[in-house]
Backbone bond lengths (Angstrom), bond angles and torsions (degrees), N, CA, C in turn:
res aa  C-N    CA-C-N  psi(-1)  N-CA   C-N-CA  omega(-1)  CA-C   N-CA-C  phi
1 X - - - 1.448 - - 1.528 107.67 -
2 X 1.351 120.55 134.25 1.023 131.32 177.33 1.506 126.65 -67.67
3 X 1.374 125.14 124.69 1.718 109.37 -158.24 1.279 83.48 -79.08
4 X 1.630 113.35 153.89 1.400 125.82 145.45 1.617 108.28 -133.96
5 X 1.215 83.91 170.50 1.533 112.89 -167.81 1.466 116.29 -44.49
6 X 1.019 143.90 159.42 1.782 139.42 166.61 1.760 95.42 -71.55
7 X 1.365 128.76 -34.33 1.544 118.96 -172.89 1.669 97.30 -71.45
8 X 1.271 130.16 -46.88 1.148 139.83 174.25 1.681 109.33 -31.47
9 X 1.668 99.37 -77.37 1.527 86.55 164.17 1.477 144.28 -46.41
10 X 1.206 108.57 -48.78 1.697 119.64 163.06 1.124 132.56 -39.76
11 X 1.555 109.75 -26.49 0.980 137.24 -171.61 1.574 119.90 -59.28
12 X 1.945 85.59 -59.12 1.234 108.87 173.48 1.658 131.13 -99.06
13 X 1.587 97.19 4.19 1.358 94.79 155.45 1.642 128.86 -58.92
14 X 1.593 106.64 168.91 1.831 103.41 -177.20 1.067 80.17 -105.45
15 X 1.667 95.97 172.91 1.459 141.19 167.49 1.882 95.79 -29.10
16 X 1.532 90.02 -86.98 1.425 98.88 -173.12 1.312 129.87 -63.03
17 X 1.780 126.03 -4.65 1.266 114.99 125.14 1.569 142.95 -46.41
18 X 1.330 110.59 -51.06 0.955 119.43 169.59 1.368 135.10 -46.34
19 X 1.332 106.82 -23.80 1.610 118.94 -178.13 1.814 108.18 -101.44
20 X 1.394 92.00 -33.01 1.455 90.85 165.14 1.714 124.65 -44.10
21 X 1.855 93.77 -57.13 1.082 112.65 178.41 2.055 109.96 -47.43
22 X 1.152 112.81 -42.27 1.108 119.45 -151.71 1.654 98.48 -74.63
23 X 1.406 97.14 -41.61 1.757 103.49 -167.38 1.697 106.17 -74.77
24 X 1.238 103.88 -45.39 1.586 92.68 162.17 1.529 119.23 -51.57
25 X 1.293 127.53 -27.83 1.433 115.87 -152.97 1.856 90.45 -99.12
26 X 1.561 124.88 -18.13 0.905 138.30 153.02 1.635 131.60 -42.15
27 X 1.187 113.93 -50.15 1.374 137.05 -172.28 1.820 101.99 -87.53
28 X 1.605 94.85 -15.88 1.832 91.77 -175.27 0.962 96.99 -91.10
29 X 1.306 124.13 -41.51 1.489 137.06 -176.63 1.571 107.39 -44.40
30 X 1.530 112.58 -49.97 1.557 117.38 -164.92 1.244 98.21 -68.40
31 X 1.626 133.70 -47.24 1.345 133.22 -170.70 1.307 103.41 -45.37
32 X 1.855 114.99 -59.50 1.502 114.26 -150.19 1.131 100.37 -85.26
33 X 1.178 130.53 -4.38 1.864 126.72 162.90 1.371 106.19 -42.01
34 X 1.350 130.11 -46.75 1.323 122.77 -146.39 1.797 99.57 -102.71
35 X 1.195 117.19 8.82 1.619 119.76 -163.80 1.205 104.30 -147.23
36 X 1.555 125.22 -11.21 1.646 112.10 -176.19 1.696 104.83 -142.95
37 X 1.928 121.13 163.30 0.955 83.99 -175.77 1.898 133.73 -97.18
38 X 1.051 160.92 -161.27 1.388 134.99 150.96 1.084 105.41 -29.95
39 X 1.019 147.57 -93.45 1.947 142.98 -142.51 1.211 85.75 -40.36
40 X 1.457 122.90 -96.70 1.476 137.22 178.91 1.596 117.90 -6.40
41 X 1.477 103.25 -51.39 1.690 98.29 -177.90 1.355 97.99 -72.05
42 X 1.053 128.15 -77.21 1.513 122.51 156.57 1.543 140.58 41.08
43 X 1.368 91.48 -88.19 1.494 122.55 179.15 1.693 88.26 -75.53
44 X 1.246 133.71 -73.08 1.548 142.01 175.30 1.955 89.07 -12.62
45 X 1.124 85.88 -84.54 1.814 102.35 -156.65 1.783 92.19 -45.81
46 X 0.879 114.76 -40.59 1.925 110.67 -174.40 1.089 92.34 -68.79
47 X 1.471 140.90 -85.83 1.162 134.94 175.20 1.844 127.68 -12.50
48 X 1.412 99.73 -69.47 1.607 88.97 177.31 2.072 114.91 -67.61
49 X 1.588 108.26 -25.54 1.397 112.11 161.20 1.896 124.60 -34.81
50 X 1.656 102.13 -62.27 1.572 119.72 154.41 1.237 109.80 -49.89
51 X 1.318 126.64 -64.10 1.596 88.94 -167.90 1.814 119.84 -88.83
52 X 1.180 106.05 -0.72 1.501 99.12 171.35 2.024 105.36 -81.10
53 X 0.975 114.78 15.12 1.057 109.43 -142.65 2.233 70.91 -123.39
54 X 1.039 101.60 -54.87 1.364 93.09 178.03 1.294 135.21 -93.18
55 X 1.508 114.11 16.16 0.974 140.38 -152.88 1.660 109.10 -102.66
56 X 1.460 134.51 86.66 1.440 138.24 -139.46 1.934 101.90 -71.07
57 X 1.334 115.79 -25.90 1.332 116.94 179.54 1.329 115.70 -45.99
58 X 1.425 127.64 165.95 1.362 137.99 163.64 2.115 98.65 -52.46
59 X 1.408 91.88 143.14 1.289 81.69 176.18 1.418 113.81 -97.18
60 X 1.287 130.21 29.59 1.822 125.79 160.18 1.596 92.21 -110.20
61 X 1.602 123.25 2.81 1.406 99.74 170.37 1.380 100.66 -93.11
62 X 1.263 122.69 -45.82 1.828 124.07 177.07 1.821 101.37 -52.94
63 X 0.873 121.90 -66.96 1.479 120.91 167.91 1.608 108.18 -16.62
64 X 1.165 107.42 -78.55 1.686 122.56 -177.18 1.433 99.10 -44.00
65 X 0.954 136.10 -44.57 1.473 137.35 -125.96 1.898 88.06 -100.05
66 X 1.243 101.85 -43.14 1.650 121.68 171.96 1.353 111.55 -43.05
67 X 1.538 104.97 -56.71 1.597 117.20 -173.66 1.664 114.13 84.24
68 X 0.948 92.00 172.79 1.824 97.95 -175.81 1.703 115.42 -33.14
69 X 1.505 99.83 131.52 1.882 88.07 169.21 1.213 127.70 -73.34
70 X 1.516 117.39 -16.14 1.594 115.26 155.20 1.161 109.22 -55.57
71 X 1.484 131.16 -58.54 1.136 131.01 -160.78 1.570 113.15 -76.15
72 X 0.928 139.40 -60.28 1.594 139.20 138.14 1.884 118.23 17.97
73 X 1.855 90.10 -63.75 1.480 103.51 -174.40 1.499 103.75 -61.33
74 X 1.275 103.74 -56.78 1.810 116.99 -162.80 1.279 101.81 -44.44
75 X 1.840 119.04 -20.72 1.596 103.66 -168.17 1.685 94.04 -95.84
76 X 1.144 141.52 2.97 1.271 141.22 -166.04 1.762 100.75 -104.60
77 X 1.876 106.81 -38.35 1.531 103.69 178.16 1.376 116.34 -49.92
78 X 1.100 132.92 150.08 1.705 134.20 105.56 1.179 130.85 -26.38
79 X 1.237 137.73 113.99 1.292 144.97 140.90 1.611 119.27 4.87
80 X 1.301 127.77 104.56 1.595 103.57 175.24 1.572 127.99 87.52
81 X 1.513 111.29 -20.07 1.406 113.84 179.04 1.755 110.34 -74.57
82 X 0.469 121.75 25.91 1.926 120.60 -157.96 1.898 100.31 -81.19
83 X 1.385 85.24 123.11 1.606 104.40 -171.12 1.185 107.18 -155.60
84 X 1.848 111.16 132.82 1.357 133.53 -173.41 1.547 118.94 -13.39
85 X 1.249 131.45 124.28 1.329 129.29 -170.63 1.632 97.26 -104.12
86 X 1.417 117.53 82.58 1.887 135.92 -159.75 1.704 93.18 -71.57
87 X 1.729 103.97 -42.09 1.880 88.36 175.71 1.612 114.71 -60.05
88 X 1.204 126.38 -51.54 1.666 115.96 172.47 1.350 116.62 -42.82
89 X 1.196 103.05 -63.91 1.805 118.99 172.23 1.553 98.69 -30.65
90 X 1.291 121.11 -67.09 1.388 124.67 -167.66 2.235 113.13 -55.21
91 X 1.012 101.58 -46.79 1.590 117.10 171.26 1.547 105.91 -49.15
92 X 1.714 94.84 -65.73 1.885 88.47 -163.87 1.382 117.22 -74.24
93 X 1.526 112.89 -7.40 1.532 103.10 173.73 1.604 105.14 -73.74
94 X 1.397 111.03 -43.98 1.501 114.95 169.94 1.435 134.82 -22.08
95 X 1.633 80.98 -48.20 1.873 106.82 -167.92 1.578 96.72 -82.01
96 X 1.766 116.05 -43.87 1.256 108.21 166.73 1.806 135.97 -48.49
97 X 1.020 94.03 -41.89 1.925 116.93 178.41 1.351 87.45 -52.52
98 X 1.906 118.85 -61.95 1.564 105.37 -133.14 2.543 91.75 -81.42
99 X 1.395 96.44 -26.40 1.418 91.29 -172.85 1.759 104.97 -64.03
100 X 1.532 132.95 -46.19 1.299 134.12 156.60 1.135 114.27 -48.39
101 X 1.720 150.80 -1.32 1.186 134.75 172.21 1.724 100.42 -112.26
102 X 1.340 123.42 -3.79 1.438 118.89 175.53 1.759 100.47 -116.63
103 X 1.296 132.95 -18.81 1.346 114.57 136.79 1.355 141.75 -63.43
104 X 1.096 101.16 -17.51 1.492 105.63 -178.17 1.754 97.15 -102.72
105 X 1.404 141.65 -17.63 0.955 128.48 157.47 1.403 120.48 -90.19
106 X 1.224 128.33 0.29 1.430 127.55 166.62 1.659 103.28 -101.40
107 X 1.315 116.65 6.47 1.506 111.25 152.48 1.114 108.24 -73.37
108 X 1.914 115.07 -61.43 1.209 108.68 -160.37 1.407 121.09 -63.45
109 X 1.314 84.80 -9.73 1.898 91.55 -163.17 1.771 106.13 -69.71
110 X 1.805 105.09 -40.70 1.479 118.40 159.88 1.133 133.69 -37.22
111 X 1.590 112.53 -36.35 1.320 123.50 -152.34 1.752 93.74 -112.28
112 X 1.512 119.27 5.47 1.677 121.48 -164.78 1.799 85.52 -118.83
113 X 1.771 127.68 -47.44 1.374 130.61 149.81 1.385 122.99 -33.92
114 X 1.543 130.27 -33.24 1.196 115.37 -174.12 1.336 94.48 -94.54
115 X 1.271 116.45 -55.85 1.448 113.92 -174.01 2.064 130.72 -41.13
116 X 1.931 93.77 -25.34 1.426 103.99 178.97 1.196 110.71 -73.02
117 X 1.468 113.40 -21.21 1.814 125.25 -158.94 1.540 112.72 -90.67
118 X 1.479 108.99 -2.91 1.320 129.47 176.48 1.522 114.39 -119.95
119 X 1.454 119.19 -3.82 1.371 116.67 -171.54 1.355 127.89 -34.64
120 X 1.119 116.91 156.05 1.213 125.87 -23.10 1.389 110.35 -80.80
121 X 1.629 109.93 163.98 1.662 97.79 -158.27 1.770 83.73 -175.48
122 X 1.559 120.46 164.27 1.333 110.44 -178.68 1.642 84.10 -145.61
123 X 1.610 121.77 147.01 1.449 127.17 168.83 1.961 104.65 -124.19
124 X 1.066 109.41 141.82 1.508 143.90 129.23 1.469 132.18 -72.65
125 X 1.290 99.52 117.38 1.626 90.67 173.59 1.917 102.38 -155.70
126 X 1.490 120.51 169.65 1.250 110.93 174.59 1.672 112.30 -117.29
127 X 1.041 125.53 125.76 1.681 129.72 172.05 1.352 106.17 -101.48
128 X 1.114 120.36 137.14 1.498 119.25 179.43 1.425 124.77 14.80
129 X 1.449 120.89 71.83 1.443 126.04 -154.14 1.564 138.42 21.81
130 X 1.788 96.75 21.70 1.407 96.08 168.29 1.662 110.74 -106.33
131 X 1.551 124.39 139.40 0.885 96.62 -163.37 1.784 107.02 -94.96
132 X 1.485 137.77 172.75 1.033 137.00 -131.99 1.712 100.98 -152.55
133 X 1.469 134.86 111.24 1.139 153.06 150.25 1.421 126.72 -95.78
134 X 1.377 91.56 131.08 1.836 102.08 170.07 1.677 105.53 -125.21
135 X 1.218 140.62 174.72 1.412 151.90 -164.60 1.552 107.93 -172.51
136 X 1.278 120.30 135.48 1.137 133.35 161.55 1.020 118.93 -127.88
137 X 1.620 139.66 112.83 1.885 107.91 168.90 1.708 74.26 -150.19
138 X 1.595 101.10 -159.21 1.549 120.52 -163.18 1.249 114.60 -66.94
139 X 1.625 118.35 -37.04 1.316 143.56 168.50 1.904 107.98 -50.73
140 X 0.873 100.33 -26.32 1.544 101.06 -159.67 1.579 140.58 147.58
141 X 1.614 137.66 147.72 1.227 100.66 -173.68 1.657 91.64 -127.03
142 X 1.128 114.26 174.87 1.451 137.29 -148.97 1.412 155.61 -139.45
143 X 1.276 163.01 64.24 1.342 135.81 -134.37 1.749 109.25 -123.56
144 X 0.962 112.01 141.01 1.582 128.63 177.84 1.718 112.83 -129.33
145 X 1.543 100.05 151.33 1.165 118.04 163.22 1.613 112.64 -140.82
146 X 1.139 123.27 155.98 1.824 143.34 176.39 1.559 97.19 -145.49
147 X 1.420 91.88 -175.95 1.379 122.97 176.17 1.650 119.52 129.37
148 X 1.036 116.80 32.37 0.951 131.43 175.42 1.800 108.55 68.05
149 X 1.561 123.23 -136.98 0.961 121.02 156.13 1.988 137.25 -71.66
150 X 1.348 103.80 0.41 1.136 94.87 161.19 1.777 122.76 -79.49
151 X 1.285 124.38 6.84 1.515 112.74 155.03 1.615 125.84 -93.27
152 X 1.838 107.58 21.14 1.157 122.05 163.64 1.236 116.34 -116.33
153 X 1.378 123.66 -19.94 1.281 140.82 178.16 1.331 126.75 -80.29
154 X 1.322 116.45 -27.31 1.505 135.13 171.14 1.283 109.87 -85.99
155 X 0.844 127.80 -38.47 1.849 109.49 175.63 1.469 99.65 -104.35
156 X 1.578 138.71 24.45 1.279 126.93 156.82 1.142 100.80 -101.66
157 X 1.148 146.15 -43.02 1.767 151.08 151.18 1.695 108.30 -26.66
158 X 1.433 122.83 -55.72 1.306 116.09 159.91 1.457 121.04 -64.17
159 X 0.899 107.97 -28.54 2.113 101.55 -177.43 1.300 86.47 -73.55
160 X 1.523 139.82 -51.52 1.446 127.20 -171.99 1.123 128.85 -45.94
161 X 1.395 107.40 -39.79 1.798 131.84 -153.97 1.913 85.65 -84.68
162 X 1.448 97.87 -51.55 1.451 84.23 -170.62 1.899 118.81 -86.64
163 X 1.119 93.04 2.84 1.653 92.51 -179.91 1.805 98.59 -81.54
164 X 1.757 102.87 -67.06 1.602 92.39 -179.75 1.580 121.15 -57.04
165 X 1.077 117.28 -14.42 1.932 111.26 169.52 1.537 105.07 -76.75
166 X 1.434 117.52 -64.40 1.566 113.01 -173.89 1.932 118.49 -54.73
167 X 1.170 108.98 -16.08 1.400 132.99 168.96 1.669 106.07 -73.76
168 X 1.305 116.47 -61.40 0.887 127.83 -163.44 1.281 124.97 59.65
169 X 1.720 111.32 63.38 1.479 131.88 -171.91 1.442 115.57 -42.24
170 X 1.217 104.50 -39.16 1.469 101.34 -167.90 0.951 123.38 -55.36
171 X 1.842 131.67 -42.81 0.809 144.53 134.19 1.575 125.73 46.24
172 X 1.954 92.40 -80.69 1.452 93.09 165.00 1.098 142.69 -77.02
173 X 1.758 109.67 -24.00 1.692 106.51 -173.38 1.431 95.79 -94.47
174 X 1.806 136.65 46.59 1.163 136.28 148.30 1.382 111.98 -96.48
175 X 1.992 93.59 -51.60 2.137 98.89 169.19 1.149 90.57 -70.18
176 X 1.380 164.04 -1.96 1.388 114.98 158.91 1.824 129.87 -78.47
177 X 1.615 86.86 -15.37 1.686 91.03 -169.64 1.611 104.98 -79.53
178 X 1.326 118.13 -13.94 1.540 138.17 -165.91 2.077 95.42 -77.79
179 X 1.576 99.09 119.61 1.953 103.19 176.21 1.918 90.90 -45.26
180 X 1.504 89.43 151.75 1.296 95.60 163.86 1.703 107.71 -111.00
181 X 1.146 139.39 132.49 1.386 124.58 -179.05 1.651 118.94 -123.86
């Protein structure tokens, strides 16, 4: 067989190789965030990029052959380096924000439904110390919230809670207490 080039192959990879390729190299990426440093992950992820890239097999057999992207990373870590993984951190606060902005609007949305079904009729109520209005009458129906700064304060307290957990801050001030040798 004639060698060709790694662009050669790439070339002729598909679409849906290509993304394969990508999401694996994605998922390796997230592991070695938390165990190696940028440069290092880096060079890693380019590296295994090149050779899947020149690599003439089917690419779910090179994939397979790789094995898990957790498992993959762990052989690339160091021992002991383990530090906050800020891209997860960054997602689950995300995921946190968007699930608190469709509970808290499928409250209000509840509390604007009961109120229409009685029209006209006006409600008060409190959700996580913000306070919460609905209105119905002939004019129109409606929903409000106030409370000063606690409707900035409550979902920045959740993006926090869930950024340092999905991060898993602690992380570092454990490798730091750990000898380095």
């Amino acid at each position: 067989m004639p060698n060709k080039s790694p662009v050669e192959y790439v070339a002729r990879r598909s679409v849906t190789d290509r993304l394969r390729i990508d999401t694996y190299l994605m998922r390796v990426d997230w592991h070695l965030e938390g165990v190696t440093r940028s440069a290092e992950r880096k060079a890693a992820i380019r590296s295994l990029r090149e050779e899947l890239a020149g690599d003439p097999r089917h690419i779910r057999t090179a994939l397979r052959d790789l094995g898990p992207p957790n498992a993959l990373a762990a052989r690339y870590a160091e021992e002991g380096q383990r530090s906050p993984t800020w891209s997860i951190g960054i997602i689950t606060a995300g995921v946190a924000l968007l699930v608190y902005w469709i509970v808290f609007l499928s409250y209000t949305g509840g509390m604007l439904a009961a109120v229409d079904s009685i029209a006209p009729g006006e409600a008060h109520s409190t959700f996580l110390f913000i306070d919460v209005m609905a209105f119905s009458n002939a004019e129109g129906i409606g929903i409000g919230w106030t409370s000063g700064w606690a409707w900035l304060v409550v979902p920045a307290v959740i993006v926090t809670i869930a950024l340092l957990l999905g991060a898993r801050s602690w992380r570092r001030a454990r490798s730091a207490s750990q000898p380095q040798y």
